[in-house]
Z-matrix of the N, CA and C atoms (Angstrom, degrees):
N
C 1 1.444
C 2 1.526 1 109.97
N 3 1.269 2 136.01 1 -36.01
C 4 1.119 3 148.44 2 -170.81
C 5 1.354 4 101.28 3 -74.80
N 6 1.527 5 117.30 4 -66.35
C 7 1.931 6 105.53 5 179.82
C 8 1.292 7 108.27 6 -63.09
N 9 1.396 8 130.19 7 -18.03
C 10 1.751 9 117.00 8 174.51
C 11 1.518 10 121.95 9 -94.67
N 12 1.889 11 103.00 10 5.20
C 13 1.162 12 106.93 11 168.53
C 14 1.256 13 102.57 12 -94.93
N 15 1.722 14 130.59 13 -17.49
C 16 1.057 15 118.76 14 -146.71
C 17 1.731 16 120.58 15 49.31
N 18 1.297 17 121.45 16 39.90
C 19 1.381 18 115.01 17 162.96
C 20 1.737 19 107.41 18 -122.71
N 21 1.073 20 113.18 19 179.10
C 22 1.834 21 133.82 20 -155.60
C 23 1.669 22 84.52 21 -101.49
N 24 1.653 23 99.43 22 127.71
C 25 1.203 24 104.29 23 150.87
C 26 1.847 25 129.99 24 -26.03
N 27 0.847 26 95.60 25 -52.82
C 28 1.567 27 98.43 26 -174.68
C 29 1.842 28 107.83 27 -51.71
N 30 0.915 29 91.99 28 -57.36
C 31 1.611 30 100.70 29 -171.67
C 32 1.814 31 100.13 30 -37.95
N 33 1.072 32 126.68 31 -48.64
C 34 1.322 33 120.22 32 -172.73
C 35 1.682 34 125.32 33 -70.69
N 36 1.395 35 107.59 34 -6.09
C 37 1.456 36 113.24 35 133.87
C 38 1.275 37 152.07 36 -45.00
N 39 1.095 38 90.51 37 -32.84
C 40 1.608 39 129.48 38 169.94
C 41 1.829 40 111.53 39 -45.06
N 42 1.171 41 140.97 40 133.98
C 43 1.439 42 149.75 41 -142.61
C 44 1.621 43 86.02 42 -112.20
N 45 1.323 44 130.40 43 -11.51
C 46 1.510 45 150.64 44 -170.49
C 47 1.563 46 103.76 45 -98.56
N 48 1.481 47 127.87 46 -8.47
C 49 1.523 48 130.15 47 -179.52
C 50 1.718 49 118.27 48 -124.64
N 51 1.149 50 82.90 49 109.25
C 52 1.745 51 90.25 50 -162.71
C 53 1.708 52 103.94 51 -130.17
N 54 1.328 53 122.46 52 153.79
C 55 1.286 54 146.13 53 173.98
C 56 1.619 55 116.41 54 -110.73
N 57 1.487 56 99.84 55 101.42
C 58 1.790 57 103.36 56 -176.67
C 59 1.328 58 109.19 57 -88.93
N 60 1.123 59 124.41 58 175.78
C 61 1.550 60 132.79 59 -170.81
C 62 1.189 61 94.71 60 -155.64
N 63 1.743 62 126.95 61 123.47
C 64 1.154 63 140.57 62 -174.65
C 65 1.616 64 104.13 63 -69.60
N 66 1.301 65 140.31 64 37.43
C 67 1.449 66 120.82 65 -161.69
C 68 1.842 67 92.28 66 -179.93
N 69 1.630 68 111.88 67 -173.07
C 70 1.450 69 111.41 68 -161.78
C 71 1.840 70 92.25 69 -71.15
N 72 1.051 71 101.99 70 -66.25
C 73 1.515 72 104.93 71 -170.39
C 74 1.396 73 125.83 72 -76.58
N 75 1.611 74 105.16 73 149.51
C 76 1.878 75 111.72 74 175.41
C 77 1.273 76 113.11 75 -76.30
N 78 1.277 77 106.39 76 112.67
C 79 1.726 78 94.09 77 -165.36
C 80 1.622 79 89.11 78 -105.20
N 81 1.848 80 118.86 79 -1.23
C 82 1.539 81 112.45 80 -174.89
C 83 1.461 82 88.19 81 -122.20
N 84 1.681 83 100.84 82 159.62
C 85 1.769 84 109.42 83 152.12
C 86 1.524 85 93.01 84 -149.18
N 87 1.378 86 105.09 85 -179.48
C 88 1.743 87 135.12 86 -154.80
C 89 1.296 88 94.33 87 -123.61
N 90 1.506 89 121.26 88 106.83
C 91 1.419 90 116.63 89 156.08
C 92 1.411 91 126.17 90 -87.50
N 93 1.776 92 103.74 91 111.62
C 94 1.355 93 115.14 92 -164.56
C 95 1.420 94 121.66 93 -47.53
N 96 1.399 95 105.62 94 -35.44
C 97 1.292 96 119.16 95 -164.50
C 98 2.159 97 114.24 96 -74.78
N 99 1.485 98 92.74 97 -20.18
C 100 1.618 99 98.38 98 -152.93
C 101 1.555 100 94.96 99 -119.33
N 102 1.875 101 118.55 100 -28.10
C 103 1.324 102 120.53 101 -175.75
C 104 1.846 103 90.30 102 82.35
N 105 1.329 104 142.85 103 0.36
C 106 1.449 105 123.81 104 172.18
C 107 1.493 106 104.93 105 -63.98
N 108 1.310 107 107.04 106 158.77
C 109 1.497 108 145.05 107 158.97
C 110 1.622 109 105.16 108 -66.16
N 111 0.986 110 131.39 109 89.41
C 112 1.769 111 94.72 110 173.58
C 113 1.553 112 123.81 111 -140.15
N 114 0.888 113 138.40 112 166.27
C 115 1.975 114 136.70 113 -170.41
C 116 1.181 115 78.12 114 -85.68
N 117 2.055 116 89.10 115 120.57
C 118 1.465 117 125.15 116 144.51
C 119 1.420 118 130.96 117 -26.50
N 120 1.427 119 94.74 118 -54.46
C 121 1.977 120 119.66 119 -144.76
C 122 1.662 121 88.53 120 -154.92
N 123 1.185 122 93.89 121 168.27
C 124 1.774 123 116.04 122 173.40
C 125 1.848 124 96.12 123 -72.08
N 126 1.719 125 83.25 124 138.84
C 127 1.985 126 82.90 125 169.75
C 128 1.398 127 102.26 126 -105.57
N 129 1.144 128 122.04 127 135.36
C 130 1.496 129 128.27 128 160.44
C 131 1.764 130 109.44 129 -85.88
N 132 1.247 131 135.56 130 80.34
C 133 0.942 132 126.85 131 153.11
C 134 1.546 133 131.27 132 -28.56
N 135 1.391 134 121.74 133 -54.87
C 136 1.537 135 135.96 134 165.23
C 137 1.601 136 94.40 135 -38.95
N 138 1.522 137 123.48 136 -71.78
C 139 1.132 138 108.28 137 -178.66
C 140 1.468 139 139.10 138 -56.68
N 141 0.969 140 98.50 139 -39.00
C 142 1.743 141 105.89 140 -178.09
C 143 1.504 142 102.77 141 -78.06
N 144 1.316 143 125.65 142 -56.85
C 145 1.261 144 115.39 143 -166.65
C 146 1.795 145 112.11 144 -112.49
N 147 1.300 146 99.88 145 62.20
C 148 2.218 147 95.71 146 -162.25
C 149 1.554 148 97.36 147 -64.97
N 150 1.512 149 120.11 148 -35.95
C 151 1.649 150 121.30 149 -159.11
C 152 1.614 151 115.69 150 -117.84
N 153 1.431 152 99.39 151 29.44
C 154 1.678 153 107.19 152 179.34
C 155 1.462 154 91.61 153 -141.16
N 156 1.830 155 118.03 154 127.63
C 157 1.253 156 135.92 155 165.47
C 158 1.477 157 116.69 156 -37.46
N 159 2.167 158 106.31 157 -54.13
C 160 1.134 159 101.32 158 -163.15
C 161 1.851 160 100.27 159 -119.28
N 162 1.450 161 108.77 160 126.24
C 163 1.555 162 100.42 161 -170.14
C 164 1.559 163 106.62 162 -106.62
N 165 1.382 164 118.49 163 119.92
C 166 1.065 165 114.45 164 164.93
C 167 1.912 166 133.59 165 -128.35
N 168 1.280 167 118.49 166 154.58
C 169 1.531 168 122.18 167 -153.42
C 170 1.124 169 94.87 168 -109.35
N 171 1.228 170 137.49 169 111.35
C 172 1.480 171 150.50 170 150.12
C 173 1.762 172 114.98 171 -76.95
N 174 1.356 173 118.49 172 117.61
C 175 0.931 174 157.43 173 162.03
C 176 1.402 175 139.29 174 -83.41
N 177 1.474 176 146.78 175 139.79
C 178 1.446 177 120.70 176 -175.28
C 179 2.167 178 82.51 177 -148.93
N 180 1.664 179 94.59 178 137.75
C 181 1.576 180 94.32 179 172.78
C 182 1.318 181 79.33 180 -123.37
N 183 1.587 182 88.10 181 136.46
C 184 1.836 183 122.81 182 177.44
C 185 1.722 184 93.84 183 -97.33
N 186 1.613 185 95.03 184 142.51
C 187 1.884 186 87.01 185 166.93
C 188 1.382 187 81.00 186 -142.96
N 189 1.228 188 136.41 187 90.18
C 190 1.962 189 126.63 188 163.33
C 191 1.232 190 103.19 189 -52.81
N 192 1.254 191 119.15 190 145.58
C 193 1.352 192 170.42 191 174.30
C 194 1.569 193 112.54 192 58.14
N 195 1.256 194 104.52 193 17.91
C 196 1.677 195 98.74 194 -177.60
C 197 1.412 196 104.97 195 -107.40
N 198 1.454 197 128.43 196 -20.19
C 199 1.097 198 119.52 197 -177.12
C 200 1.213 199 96.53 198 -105.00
């Protein structure tokens, strides 16, 4: 997330950089240290998506004031 934001490690320390999850649970987090994308928790596909062919997880990374 960081080289495709083009922003500095540091910034994602920041209390201003957060990873939303459209639904109850974080199924993403932000590793401060590396700028990865990465699964929170185990995904149960079966669960989330049992009666749709194609399942997909929408996500949104907030960075206030840099963008």
């Amino acid at each position: 997330v960081a080289k495709d934001l083009a922003i500095d490690l540091m910034v994602l320390n920041d209390p201003g950089v957060r990873v939303i999850d459209r639904g109850r649970k974080q199924y993403f987090a932000l590793r401060e240290k590396t700028g990865h994308l990465v699964t929170a928790e185990r995904i149960d596909r079966e669960q989330l998506c049992r009666l749709v062919e194609k399942c997909v997880l929408r996500c949104e990374v907030i960075v206030e004031g840099e963008m």
